[in-house]
C-alpha positions as CSV (number, residue, x, y, z in Angstrom):
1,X,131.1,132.2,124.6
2,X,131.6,128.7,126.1
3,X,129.8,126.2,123.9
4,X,126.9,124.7,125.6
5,X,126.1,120.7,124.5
6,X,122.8,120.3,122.7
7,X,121.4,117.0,123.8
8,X,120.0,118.2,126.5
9,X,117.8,120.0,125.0
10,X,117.1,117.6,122.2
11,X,115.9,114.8,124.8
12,X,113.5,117.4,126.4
13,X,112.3,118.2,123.1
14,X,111.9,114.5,122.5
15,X,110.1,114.2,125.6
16,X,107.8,116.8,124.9
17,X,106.6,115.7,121.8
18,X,103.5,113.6,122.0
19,X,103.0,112.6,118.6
20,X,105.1,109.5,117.3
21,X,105.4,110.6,113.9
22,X,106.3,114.1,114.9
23,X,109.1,112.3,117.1
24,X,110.5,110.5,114.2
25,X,111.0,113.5,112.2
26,X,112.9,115.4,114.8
27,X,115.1,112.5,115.4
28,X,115.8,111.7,112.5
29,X,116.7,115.7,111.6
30,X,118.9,115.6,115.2
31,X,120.8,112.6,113.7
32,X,123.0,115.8,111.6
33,X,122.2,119.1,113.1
34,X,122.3,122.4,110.1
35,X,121.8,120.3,107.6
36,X,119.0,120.4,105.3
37,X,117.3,117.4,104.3
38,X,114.4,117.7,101.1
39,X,111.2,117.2,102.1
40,X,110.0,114.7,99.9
41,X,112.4,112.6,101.1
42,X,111.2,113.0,104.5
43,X,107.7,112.9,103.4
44,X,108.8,109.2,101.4
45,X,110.9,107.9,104.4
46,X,108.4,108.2,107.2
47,X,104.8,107.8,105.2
48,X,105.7,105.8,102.5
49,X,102.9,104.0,102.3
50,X,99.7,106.3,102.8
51,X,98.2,108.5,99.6
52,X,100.2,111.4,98.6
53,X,98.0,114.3,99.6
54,X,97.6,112.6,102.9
55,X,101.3,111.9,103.7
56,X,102.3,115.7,102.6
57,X,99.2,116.4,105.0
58,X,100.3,114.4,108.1
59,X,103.9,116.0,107.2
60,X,102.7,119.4,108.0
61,X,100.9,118.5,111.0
62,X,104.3,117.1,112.1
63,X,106.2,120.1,111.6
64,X,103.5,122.1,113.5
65,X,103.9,119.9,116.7
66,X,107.6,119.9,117.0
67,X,107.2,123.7,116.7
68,X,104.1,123.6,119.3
69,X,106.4,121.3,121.8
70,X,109.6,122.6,121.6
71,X,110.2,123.7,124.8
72,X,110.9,127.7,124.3
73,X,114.2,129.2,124.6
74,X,116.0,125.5,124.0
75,X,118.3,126.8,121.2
76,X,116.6,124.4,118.8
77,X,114.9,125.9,115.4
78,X,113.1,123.7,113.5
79,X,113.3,125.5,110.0
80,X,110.9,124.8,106.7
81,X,112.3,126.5,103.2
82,X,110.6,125.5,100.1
83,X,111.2,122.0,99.7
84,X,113.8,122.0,102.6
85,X,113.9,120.8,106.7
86,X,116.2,120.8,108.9
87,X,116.9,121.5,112.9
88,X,119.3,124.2,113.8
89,X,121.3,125.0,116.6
90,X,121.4,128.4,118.0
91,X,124.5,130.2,118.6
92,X,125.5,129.2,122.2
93,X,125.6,125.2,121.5
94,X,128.3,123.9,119.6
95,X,128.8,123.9,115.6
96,X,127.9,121.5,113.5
97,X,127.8,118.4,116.1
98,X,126.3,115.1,115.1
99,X,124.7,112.0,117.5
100,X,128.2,110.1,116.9
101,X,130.2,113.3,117.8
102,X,128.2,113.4,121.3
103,X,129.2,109.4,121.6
104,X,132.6,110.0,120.9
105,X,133.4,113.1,123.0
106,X,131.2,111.4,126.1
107,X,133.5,107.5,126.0
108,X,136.8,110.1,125.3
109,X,136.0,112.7,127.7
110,X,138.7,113.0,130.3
111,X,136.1,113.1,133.3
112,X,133.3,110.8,133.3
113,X,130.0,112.8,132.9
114,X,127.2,110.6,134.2
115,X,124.6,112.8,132.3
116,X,126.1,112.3,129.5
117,X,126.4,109.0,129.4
118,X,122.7,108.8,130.5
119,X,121.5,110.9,127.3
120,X,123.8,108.0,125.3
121,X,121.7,105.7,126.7
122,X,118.2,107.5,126.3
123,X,119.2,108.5,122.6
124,X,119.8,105.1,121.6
125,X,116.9,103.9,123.1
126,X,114.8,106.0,120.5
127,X,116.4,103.7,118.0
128,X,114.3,101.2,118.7
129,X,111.3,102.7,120.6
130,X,110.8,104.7,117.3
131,X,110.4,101.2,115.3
132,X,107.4,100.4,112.8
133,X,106.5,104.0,111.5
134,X,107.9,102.5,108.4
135,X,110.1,99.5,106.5
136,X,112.5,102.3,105.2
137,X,112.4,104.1,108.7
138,X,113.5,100.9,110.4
139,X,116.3,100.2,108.1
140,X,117.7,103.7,108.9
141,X,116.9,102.9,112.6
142,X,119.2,100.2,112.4
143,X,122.0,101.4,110.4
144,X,122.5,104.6,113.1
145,X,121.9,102.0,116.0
146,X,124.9,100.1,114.4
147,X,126.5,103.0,113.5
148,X,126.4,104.3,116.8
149,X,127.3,101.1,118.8
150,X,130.7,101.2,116.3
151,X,131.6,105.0,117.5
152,X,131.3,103.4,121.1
153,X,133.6,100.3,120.3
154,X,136.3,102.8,118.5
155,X,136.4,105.6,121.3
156,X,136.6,102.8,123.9
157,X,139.5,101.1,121.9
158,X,141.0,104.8,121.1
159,X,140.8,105.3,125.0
160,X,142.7,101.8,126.0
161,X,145.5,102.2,123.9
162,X,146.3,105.2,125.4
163,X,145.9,104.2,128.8
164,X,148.4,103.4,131.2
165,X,148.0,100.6,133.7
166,X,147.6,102.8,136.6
167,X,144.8,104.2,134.8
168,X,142.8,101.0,133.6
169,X,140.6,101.4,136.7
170,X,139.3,104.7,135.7
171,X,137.9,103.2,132.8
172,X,135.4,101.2,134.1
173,X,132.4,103.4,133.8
174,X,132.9,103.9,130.2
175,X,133.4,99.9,129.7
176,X,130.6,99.3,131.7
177,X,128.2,101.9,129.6
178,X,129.6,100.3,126.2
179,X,128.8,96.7,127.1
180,X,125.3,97.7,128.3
181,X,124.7,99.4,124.6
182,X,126.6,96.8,123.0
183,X,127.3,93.2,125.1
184,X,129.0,91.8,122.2
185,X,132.1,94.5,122.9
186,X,134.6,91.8,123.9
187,X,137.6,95.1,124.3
188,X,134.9,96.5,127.2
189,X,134.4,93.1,128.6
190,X,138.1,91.7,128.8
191,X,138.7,94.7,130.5
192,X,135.8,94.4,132.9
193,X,136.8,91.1,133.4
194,X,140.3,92.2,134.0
195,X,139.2,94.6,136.6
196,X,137.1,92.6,138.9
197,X,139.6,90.1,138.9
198,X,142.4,92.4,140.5
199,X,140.0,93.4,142.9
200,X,139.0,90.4,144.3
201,X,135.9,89.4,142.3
202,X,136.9,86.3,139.6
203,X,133.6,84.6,140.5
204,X,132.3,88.0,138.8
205,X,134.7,88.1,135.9
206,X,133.7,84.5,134.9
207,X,129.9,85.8,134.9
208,X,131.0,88.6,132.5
209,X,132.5,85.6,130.2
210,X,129.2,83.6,130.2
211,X,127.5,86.4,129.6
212,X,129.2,87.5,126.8
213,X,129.3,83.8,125.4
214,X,125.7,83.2,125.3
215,X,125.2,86.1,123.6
216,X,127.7,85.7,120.9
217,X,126.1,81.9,120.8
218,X,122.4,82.6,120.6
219,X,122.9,85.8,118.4
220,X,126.1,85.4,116.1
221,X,126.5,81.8,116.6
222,X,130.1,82.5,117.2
223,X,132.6,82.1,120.0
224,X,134.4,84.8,121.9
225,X,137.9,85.9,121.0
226,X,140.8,83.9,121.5
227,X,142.4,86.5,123.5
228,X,138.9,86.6,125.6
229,X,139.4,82.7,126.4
230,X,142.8,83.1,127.1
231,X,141.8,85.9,129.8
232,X,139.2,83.3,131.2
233,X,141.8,80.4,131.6
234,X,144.2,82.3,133.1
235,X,141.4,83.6,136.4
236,X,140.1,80.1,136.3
237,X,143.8,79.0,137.1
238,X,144.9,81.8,139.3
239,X,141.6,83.5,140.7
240,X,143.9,85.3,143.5
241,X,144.6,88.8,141.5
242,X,148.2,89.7,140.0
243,X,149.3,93.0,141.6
244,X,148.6,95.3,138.9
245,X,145.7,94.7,136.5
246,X,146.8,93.5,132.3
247,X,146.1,96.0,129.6
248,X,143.1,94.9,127.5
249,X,143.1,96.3,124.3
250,X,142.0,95.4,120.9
251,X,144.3,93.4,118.6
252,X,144.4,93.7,115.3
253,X,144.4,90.7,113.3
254,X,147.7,89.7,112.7
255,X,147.0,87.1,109.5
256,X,146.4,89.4,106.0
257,X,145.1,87.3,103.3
258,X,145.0,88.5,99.9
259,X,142.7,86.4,97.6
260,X,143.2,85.7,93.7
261,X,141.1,84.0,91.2
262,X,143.2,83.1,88.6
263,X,141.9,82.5,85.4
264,X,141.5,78.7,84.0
265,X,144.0,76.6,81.8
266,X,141.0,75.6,79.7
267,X,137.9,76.7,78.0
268,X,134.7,76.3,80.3
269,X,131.4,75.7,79.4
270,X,129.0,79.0,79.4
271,X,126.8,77.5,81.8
272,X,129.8,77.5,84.0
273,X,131.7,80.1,83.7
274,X,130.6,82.8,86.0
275,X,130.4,80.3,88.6
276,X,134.3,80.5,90.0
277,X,133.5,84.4,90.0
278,X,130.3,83.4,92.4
279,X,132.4,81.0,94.7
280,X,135.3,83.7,94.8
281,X,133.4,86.4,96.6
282,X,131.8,83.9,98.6
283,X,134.7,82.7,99.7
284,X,136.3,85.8,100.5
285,X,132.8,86.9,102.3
286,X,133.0,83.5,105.0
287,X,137.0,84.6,105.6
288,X,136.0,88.0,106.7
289,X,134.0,86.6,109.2
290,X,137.3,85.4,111.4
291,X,138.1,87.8,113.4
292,X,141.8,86.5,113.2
293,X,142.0,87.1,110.0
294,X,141.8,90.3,107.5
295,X,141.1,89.8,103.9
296,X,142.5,92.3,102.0
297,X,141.0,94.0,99.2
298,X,141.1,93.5,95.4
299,X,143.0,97.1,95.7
300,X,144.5,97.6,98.6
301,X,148.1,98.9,99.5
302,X,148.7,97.1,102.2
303,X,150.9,93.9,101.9
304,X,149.8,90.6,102.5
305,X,151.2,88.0,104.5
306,X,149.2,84.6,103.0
307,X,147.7,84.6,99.4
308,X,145.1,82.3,98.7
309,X,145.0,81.2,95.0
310,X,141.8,79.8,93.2
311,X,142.0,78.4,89.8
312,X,138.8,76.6,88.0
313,X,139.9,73.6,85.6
314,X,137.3,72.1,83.9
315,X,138.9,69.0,82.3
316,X,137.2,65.3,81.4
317,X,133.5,66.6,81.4
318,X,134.7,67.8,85.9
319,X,134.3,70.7,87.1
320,X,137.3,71.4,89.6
321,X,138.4,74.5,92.1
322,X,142.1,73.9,92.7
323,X,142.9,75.9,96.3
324,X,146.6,76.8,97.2
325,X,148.2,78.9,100.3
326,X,151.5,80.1,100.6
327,X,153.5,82.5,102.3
328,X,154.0,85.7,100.6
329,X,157.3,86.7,101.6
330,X,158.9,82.9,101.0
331,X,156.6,82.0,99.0
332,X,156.6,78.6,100.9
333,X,153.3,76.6,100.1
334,X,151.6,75.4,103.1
335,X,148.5,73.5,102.3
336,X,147.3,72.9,98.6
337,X,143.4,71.4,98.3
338,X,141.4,70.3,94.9
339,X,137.8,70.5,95.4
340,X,135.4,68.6,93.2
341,X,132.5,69.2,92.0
342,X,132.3,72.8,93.7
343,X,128.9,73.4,92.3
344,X,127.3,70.8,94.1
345,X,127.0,71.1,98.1
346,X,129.1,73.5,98.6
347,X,127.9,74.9,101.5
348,X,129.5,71.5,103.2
349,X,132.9,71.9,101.0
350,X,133.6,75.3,101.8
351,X,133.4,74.7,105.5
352,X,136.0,71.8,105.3
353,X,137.6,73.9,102.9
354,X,138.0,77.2,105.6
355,X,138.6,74.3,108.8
356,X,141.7,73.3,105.9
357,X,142.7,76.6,106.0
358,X,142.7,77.2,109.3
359,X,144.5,74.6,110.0
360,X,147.5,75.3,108.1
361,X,147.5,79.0,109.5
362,X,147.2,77.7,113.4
363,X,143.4,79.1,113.8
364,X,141.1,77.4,115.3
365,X,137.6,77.2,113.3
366,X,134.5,76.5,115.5
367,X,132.6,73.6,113.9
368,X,129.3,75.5,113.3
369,X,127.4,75.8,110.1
370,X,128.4,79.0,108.5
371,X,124.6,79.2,107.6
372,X,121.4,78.7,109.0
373,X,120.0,77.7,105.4
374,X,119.9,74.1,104.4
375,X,122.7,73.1,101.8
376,X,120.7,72.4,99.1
377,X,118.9,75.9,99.3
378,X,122.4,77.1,99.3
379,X,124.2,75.5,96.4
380,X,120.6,76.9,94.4
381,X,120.9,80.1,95.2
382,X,124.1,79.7,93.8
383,X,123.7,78.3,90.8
384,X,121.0,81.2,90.4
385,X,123.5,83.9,90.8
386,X,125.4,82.0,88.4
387,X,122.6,81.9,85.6
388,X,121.9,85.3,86.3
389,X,125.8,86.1,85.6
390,X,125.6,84.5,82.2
391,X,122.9,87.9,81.0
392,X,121.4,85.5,79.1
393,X,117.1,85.2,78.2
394,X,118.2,81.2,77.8
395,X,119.1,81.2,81.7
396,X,117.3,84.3,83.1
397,X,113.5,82.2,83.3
398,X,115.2,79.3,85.2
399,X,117.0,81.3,87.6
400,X,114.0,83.1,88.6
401,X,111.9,80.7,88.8
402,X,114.6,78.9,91.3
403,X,115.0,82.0,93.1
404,X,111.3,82.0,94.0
405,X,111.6,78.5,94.8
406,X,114.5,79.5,97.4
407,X,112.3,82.3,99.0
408,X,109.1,80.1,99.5
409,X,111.2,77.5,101.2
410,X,113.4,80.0,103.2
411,X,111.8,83.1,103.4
412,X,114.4,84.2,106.0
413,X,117.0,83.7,103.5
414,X,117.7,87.2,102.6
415,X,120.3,86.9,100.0
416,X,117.5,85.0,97.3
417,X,114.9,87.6,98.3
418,X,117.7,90.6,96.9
419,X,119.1,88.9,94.3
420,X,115.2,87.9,93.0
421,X,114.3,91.7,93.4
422,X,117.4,92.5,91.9
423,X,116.9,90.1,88.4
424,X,112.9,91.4,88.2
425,X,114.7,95.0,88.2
426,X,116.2,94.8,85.1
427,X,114.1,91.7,83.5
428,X,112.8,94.3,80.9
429,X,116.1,95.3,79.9
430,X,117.3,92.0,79.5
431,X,113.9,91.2,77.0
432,X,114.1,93.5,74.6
433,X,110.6,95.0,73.9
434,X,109.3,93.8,77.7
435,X,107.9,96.7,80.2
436,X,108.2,96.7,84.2
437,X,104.7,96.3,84.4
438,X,103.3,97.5,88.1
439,X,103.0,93.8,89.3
440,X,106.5,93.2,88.9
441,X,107.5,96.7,90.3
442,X,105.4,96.0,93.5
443,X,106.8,92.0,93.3
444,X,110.4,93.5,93.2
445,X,109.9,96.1,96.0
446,X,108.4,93.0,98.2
447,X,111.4,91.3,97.8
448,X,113.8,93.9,98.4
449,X,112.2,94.8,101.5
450,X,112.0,91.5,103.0
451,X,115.7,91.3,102.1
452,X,116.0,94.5,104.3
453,X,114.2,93.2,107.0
454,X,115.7,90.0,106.9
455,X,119.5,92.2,107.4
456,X,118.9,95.6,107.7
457,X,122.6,96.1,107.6
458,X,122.8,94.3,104.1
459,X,124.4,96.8,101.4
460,X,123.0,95.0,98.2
461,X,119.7,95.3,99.8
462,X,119.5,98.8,99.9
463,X,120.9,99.3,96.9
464,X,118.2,97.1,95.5
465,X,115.3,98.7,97.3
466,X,116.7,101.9,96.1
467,X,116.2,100.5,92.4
468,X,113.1,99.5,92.9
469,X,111.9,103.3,94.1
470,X,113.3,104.3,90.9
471,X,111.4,101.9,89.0
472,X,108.5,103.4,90.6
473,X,109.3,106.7,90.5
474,X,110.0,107.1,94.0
475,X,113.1,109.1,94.3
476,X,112.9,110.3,97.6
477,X,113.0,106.7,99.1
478,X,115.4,105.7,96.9
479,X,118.0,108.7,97.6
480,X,117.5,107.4,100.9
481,X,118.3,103.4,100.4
482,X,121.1,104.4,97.9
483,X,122.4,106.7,100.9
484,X,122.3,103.9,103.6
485,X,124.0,101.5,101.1
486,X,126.9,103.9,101.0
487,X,127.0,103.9,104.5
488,X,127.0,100.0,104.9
489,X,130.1,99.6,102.6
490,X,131.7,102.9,101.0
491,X,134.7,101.0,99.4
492,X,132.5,98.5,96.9
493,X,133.3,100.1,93.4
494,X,129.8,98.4,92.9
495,X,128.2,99.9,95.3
496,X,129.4,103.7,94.1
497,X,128.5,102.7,90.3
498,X,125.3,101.1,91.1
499,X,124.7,104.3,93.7
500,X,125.8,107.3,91.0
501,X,123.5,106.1,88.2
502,X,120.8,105.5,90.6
503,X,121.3,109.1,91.6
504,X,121.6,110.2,88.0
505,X,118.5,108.8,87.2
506,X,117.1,110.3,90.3
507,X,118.0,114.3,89.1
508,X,120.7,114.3,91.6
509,X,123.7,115.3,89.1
510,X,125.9,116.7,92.2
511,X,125.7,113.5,93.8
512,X,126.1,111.2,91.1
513,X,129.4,113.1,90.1
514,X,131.0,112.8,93.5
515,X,129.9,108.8,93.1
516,X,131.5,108.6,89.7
517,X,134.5,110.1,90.8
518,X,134.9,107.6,93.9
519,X,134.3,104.9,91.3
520,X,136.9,105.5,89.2
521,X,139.5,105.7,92.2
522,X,139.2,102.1,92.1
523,X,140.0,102.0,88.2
524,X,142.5,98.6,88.1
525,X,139.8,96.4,89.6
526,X,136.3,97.9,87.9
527,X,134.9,94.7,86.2
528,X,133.3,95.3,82.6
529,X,129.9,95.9,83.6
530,X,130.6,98.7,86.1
531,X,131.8,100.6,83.1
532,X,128.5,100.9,81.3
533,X,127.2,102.0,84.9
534,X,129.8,104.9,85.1
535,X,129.4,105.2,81.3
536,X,126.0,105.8,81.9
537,X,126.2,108.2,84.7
538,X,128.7,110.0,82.6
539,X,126.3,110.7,79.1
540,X,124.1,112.1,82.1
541,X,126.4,114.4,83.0
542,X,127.0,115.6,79.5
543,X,130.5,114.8,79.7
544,X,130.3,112.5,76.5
545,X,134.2,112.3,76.3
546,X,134.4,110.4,79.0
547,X,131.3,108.3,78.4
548,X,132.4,107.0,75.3
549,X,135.2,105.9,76.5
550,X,134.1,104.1,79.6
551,X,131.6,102.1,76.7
552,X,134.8,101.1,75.0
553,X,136.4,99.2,78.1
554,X,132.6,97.8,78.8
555,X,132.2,96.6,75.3
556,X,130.2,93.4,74.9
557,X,128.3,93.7,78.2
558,X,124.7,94.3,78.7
559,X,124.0,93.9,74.5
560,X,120.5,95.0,74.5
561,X,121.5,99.0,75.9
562,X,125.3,99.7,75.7
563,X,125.5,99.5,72.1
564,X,122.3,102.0,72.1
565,X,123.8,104.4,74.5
566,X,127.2,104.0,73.1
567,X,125.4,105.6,69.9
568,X,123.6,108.6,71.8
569,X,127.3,109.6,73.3
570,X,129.2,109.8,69.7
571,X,126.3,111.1,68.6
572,X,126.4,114.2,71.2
573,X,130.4,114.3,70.1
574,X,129.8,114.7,66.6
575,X,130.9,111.2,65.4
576,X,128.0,110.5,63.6
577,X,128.9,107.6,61.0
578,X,130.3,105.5,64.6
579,X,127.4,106.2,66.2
580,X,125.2,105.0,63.2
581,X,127.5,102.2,63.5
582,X,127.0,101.3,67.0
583,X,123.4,102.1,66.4
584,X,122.8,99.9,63.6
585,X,124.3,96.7,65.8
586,X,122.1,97.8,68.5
587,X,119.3,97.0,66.6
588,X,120.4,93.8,65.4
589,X,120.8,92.9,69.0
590,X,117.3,93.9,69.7
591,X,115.3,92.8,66.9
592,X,117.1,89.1,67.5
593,X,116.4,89.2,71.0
594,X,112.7,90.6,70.7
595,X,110.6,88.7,73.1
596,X,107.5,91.5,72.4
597,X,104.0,89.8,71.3
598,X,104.0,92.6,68.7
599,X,106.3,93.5,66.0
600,X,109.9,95.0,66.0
601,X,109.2,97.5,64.2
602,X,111.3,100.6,64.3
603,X,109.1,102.8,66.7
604,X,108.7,100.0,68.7
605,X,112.5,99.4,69.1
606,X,112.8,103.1,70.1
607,X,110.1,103.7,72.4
608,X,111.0,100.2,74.0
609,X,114.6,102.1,74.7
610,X,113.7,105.5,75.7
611,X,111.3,104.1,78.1
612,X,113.7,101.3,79.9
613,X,114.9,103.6,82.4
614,X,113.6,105.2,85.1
615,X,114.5,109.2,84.6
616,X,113.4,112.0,87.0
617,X,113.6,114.7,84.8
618,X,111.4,115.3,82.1
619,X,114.1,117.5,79.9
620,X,116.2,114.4,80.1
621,X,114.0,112.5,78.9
622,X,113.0,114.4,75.9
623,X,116.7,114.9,75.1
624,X,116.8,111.0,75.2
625,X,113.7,110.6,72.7
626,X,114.9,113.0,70.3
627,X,118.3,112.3,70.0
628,X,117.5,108.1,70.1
629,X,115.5,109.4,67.4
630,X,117.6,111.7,65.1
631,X,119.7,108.8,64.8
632,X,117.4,106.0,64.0
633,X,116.2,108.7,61.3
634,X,119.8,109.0,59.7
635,X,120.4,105.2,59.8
636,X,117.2,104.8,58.0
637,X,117.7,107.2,55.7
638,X,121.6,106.3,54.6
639,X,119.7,102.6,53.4
């Protein structure tokens, strides 16, 4: 039996549909056919904000009017198991076929099918036609609009560099079909542009350029490619046509630039130390932004050809950030910088730090702001992060408070909305004997979503929202946001740490396990603090082994909860006198940090720790209690 394409019958459904909600659903179930999906995620993704009994309610209303408007005999089965949905394809269509597998095979497929490319075009539309059911909805609406758009941009790439010349001209449809879906898709444009000029049409090909640059201006604030310009010069020079058009394809960037932070000669004050950590990854986040460039990861394979060394020096009561590139294979210095001062105004010294660069690797750096936020909202947000590295009660009240500072005067500054969310989320861990009241659950989750809003496409804002569910014992929406941030950025050993515990915590064990075992492919360059994160997820997984040792390469991070679930781990091994050890200097650390109105006293301390984290499953939990509690009983008792 010849397999028959689905979408077809998916848009008719869609069609038929009348109810918005119901729509929603069976989009977002069409987005990966046979698979099942748990309802209460479904039920928390697309009413997360009415009553529960009403939202399971509306839910089953939905289900009925797919059912009652699926056209019959379409080969789509919408099908309800306890606790389970999912759409499923009948036998004649095609396996297990997904929206990006339709993109792919339409931009790949060796004759152009104009219905296909016309159900590309409708199925995106849905992406944003099916906008404001909900803040999570619309997240996910974007990420598979992105996603999408990026299938598009590889298949078209895929298709050009294995075209011939002779054959360029047959690829205009599927050019012309990925820069109406995506007009920033300079590979589809350069070879539009190439096209009409070797038929006669530069007047058109220049169009194509303007059109592409004041889109890149008024929505990236960025200039077209350097091969793109070069295209442009050369029809403005010669508008008669060559006789045979030039191959357009992407190019790779040919500068890789590994980055190290090395560590300082000196001591540095506290208040300063995590700061050349914080200017580290933000430089390395404004590199990526050159497309001529490719900034390598802390653990890649791959070889660089420039490395760009940082070293902090604090020396004289100064602050310094010496900057040196060289050449990798020579080793032949090029340019060598020393910034002053790197905590004030940065946003103004890392631009004339990046043109430096530039410059001594031939690129040339448009003279834009690399932000739309002012400079002094900048070098706060900053220094916030930087307090906020320190883990320290001292720092933890000024930071927030300059964090809400930030969002009040830039509320379109998503980065201070996360990271604010972000420090409210574990503010009770930090203050030993503190609770997550509701208003600073809701205060959180405001944040977090207006970081989301702000960049839908931000990783650490899912992730955050995703906490914040937790915290409020929404696990369904937080699954979710803890599955789009693994689909922003897969290869962030925070991102899986932060992502398994978050799915530990949520009852999914399978889940959390694959996580953890990503994690740790990315052992050499896991920083203290993921350990406890993986050490976590690991005591949750009953594999206690492991989790102890995980807390021994985390040691000293996180005081106030390490040292406790150190304890509980030995104490599952058998170890009982180390884990009265570790147990005893938790308490220390508690009872000297106690920022409680009441006393420390020792039921206090325990139900303040059994009660810090946000676990799904009630067995769990009571296996937390009683066990935090055996052992407080036998370090008692041995006084």
């Amino acid at each position: 039996m010849t397999d028959v394409s689905p979408f077809p019958a998916l848009l008719e459904t869609l069609s038929a549909i009348r109810s918005r909600k119901a729509k929603a659903l069976c989009f977002f179930l069409a987005n990966d056919f046979n698979t099942s999906h748990r309802a209460e995620k479904v039920v928390d993704l697309l009413w997360q904000d009415a009553e529960a009994t009403r939202a399971a309610a509306s839910y089953r209303q939905a289900v009925r009017q797919i059912r009652r408007d699926m056209p019959p005999d379409c080969g789509l089965t919408l099908k309800t198991e306890i606790g389970q949905v999912s759409l499923i394809l009948s036998d004649r269509h095609a396996g297990r076929v997904t929206l990006k597998d339709h993109f792919r095979q339409t931009v790949l497929a060796q004759a152009w099918d104009a219905d296909a490319a016309s159900s590309i075009r409708e199925l995106l539309a849905y992406t944003t036609q099916l906008e404001g059911i909900s803040g999570s909805f619309d997240s996910w609406l974007a990420i598979t609009r992105s996603g999408l758009s990026a299938t598009i941009r590889t298949a078209l790439d895929e298709l050009l560099a294995g075209a011939e010349t002779s054959q360029l001209s047959a690829l205009r449809q599927p050019a012309e079909l990925a820069v109406e879906l995506e007009p920033a898709n300079e590979t589809a444009v350069r070879l539009l542009m190439n096209l009409d000029w070797h038929s006669g049409h530069a007047t058109r090909a220049i169009e194509r350029y303007d059109l592409l640059y004041r889109y890149l201006d008024e929505d990236f604030d960025q200039e077209p490619e350097a091969e793109t310009i070069e295209l442009l010069a050369a029809i403005k020079l010669n508008p008669t046509p060559l006789p045979a058009p030039v191959r357009a394809v992407s190019r790779r960037p040919e500068v890789s630039i590994a980055v190290n932070l090395l560590p300082s000669p000196q001591p540095i004050p506290d208040e300063m130390r995590g700061f050349a950590t914080v200017l580290y990854a933000d430089l390395r986040m404004r590199m990526g932004r050159f497309r001529e460039w490719r900034v390598l990861d802390d653990d890649s394979a791959e070889p660089a050809t420039i490395m760009v060394k940082l070293r902090p020096v604090f020396a004289l009561g100064r602050y310094q950030l010496f900057a040196d590139v060289q050449t990798v294979r020579e080793s032949q210095l090029l340019w060598s910088e020393v910034i002053d001062s790197p905590e004030t105004d940065w946003e103004a010294k890392v631009r004339l730090l990046l043109a430096n660069l530039a410059s001594a690797l031939s690129v040339a750096v448009s003279d834009r702001s690399l932000s739309d936020s002012g400079l002094a909202i900048y070098d706060r947000w900053l220094k916030a992060q930087t307090l906020l590295d320190t883990w320290s009660p001292e720092t933890e009240g000024e930071a927030l408070e300059m964090l809400d500072e930030i969002t009040r005067a830039a509320p379109d500054f998503g980065p201070a909305h996360a990271e604010l969310a972000g420090a409210l989320n574990v503010r009770h861990i930090l203050l030993p004997g503190t609770r997550q009241t509701e208003e600073v659950k809701s205060r959180a989750l405001h944040h977090a979503n207006m970081a989301v809003t702000v960049d839908p496409l931000d990783t650490r804002a899912h992730r955050v929202v995703g906490w914040c569910y937790c915290h409020k014992r929404a696990f369904g929406l937080a699954e979710f946001h803890f599955e789009q941030a693994l689909n922003l950025n897969r290869s962030n050993p925070l991102t899986l740490a932060s992502c398994a515990l978050g799915f530990a915590f949520s009852g999914n064990p399978d889940r959390a396990r694959g996580l953890v075992a990503e994690a740790r492919q990315h052992d050499a360059v896991l920083k203290p603090f993921h350990r406890i994160y993986i050490a976590m997820v690991h005591y949750l997984l009953q594999d206690y082994a492991t989790s102890v040792a995980e807390f021994e390469q985390g040691a000293g991070v996180m005081p106030t909860i390490s040292d406790g679930w150190h304890s509980l781990a030995l104490w599952k091994l058998g170890r009982q006198s180390e884990a009265m050890k570790f147990f005893d200097q938790h308490l220390i650390t508690v009872r000297n940090g106690w920022h409680a109105a009441t006393a420390a006293d020792n039921d206090s301390i325990v139900d303040w720790f059994v009660n810090c984290f946000p676990l799904r499953d009630d067995d769990t939990y009571r296996d937390l209690c009683a066990t935090t509690t055996k052992i407080f009983e036998a370090c008692t008792t041995r006084r």
